[in-house]
C-alpha positions as CSV (number, residue, x, y, z in Angstrom):
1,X,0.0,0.0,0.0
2,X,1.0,3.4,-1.1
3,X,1.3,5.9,2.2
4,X,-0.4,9.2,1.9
5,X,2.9,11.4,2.3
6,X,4.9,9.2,0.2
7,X,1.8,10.3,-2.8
8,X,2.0,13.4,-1.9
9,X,6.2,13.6,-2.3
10,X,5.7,12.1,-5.7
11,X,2.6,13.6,-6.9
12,X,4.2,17.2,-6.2
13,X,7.5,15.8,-7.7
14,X,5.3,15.2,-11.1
15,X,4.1,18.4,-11.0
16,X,7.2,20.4,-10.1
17,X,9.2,18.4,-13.5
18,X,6.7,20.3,-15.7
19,X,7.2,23.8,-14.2
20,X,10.3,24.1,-13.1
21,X,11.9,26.1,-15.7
22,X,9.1,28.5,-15.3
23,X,10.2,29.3,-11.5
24,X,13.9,28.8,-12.1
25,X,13.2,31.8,-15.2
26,X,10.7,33.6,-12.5
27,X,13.3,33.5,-9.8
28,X,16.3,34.7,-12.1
29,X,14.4,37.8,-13.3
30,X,15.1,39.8,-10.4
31,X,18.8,39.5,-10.8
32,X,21.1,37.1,-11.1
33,X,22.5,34.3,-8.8
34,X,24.4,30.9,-9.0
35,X,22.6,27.9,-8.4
36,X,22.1,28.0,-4.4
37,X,20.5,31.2,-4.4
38,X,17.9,29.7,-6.9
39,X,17.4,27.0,-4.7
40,X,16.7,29.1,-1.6
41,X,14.8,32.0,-3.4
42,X,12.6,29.2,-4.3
43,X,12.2,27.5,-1.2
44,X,11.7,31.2,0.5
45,X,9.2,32.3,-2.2
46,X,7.2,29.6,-1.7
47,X,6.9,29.4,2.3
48,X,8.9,26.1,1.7
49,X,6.8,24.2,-0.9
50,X,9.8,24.1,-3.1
51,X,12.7,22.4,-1.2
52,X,15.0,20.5,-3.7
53,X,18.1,19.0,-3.8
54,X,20.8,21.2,-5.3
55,X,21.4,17.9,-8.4
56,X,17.9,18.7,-9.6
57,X,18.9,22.7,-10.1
58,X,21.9,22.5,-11.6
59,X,21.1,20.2,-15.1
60,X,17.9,22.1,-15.4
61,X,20.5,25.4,-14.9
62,X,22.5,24.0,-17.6
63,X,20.0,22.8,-20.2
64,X,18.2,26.5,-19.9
65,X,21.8,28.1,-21.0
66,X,22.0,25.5,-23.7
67,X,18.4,26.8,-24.9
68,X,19.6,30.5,-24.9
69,X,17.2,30.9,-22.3
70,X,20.0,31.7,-19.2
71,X,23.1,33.2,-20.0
72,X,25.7,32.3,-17.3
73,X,29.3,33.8,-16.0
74,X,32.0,32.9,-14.0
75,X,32.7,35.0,-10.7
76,X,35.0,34.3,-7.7
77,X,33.6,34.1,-4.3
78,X,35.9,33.3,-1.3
79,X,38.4,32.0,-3.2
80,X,35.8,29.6,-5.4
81,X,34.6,29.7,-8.9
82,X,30.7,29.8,-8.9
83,X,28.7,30.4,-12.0
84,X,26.0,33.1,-12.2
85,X,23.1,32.8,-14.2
86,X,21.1,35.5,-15.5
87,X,17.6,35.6,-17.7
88,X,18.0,36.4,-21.5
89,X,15.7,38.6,-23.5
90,X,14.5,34.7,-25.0
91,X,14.1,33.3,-21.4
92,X,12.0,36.7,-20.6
93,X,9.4,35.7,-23.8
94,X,9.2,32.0,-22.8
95,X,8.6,33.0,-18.8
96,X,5.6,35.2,-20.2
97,X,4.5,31.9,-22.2
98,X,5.4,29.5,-19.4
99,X,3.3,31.8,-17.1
100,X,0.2,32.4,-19.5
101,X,-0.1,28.7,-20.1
102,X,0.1,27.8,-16.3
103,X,-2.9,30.5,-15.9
104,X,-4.9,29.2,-18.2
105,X,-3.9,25.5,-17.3
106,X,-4.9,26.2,-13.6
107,X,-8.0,28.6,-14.8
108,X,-9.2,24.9,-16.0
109,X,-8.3,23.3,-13.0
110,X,-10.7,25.3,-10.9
111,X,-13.4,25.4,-13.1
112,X,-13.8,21.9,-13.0
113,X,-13.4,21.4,-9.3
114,X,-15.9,24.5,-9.0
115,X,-18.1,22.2,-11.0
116,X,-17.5,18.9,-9.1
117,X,-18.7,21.1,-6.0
């Protein structure tokens, strides 16, 4: 038997894989930061509801600066290299069609569980 909390980890787990370049974009358009920062901006900006590990943030990081949607530098910090990603004018357009399909995507949503009422 599947337990409740176990569902829940995986369920929000589905749900995160299909948005998560829209929040990593949503998070970078402030200003840029290296991959921790992401991590915590999104744990803080959602009152904890996003809490990953640092190995799902850094390929996502990587594949969005192959898609010319992040643009990345090297900076030193301490004595370490870090790398500093930063939102391109084509990561800007796709976060305004990430976000308008998540709005009408979760416009649906509560329409039908308005109906199911």
């Amino acid at each position: 038997m599947l337990c409740v909390s176990m569902y829940d980890r995986r369920m929000r787990s589905e749900l995160l894989k299909g948005h998560l370049d829209m929040l990593m974009l949503a998070t970078l358009r402030s200003e840029p930061a290296h991959g921790y920062v992401v991590l915590e901006r999104l744990r803080v900006l959602s009152d904890g509801e996003f809490t990953l590990p640092e190995g799902t943030i850094y390929p996502a990081l990587h594949r969005l600066e192959r898609e010319g949607l992040l643009r990345s530098r090297r900076t030193e910090h301490q004595g370490r290299t870090r790398r500093v990603y930063a939102i391109t004018a084509a990561g800007e357009a796709a976060l305004v069609g990430k976000r308008t399909e998540w709005e009408r995507f979760t416009a649906g949503i509560a329409r039908t569980l308005a109906a199911a009422r």
